[in-house]
N, C-alpha and C positions, 0 to 999 in steps of 0.2 A: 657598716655603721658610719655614719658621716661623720667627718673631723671637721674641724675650721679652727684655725690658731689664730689669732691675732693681736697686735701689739709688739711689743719693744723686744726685736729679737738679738739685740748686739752684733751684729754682720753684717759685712754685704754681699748682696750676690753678684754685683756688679761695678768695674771702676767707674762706669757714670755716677753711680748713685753717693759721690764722695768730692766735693770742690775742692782736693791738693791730691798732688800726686804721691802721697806718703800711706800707701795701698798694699796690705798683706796679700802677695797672691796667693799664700798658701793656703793662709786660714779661711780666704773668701771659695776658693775651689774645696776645701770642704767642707766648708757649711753650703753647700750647694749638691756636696754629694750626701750630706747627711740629709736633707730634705727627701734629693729623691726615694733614699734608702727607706722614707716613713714613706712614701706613696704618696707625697703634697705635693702640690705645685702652687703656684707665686697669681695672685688674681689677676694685679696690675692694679693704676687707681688711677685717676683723677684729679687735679688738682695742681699744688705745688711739689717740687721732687724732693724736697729734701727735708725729713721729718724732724729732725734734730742737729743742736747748735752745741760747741762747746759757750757759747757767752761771753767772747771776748771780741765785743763789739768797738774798745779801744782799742786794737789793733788788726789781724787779720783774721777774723771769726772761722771757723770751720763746719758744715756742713754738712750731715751725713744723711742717707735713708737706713733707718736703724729699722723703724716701726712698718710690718706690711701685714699682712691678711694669709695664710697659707690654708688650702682645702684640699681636702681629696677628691675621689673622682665621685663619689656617691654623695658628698656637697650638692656637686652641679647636677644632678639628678635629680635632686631633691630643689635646690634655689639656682636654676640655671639663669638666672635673669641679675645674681649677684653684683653688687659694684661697691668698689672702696672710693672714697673720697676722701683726701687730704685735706685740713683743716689749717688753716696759716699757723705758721709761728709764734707763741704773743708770748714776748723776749722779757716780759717781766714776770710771766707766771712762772715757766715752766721751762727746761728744753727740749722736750720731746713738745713738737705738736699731735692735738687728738686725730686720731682717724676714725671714719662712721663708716660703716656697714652696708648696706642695702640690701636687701631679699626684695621689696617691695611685695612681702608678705602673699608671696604665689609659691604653690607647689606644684609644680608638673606633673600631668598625668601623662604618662605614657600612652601615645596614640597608636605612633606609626613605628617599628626597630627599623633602623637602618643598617640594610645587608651590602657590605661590598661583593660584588659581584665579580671571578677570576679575569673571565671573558671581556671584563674592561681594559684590561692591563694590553689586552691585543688591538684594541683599535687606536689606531696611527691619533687619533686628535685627544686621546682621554688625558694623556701628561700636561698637555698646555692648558686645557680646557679646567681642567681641575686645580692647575696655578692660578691661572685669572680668578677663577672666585672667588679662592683662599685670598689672596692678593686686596678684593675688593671688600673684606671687612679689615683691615688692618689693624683698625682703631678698635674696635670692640673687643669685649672678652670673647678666652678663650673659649667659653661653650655656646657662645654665640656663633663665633667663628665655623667651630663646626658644623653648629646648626645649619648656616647659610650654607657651608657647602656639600654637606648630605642632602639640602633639598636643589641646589643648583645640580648636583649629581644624578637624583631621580626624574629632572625635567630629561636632564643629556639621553641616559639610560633608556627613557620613553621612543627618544628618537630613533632609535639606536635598535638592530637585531642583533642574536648572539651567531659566533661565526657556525 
C-alpha cells in the first residue's frame, strides 16, 4: 500500500538542515532510525533549505528544515516522477513555510522488471561503470536515480557476455 507523509515533522535528519550549531544528535539519529523502521525514506526538494523560523528577526533568527515529504517504496512505483518544492518563508504569516507536492498526475505502468544479473559482479569494469551513472544523476530523485541506472546497466549487460 503506498504511504506518503508530509509536512511538519519536528526533526531533523540532518546538521545541514539547522543554521546553529545547537543540534541533538541523539534525537536527530533516532528519528532517522525511526523513519527507516516505517519503510520511508526522505524525497529531497527543491527550493529553499530551510522550512521554518523561530521569528526572531530582531536578533539572530533560527532556521530549521522541520517540514519534508516521506514515501515508501510502492509511492515511487506508483508516482516515480514525484518532486517536493519548497515554498519561501513569508515571515508574517506563518513559520513553517508551505511545501507542494508533484506527481505530475502519471502512473507507471510497469514495462520492463529490472533483474540484476550475478555474473556482473565478475566483470573487471561493472564497479566503476555502475558508479559513473549513479554519479551522473546526482541531482535527481531517488527513483529516477535508479531508473537511469538500471537502464545505463541493461545498455552495459547488452555489451557484455556471461562468463
Amino acid at each position: 500500500m503506498p504511504i506518503m507523509c508530509i509536512g511538519y515533522m519536528n526533526g531533523l535528519l540532518y546538521d545541514m538542515y539547522k543554521n546553529s550549531v545547537n543540534i541533538n544528535h541523539t534525537r536527530m539519529t533516532a528519528f532517522r532510525l525511526m523513519i527507516k523502521k516505517c519503510g520511508l525514506f526522505y524525497l529531497g526538494f527543491s527550493g529553499p533549505s530551510y522550512t521554518w523560523t523561530n521569528k526572531r528577526f530582531s536578533s539572530k533568527p533560527t532556521y530549521e528544515r522541520l517540514d519534508r515529504c516521506l514515501v515508501n517504496a510502492e509511492w515511487c512505483d506508483i508516482y516515480p516522477i514525484s518532486n517536493v518544492y519548497n515554498m519561501p518563508l513569508i515571515h508574517s504569516l506563518s513559520d513553517h513555510a508551505p511545501i507542494f507536492l508533484s506527481t505530475n498526475g502519471s502512473i507507471r505502468k510497469i514495462k520492463h522488471i529490472f533483474k540484476f544479473e550475478n555474473w556482473w559482479l565478475k566483470e573487471n569494469d561493472f564497479q566503476d561503470h555502475a558508479h559513473q551513472d549513479w554519479i551522473k544523476s546526482i541531482n535527481a530523485p531517488f527513483s529516477a536515480r535508479t531508473n537511469c541506472l538500471a537502464g545505463a546497466l541493461r545498455i552495459w549487460c547488452r555489451k557484455k557476455k556471461p562468463l
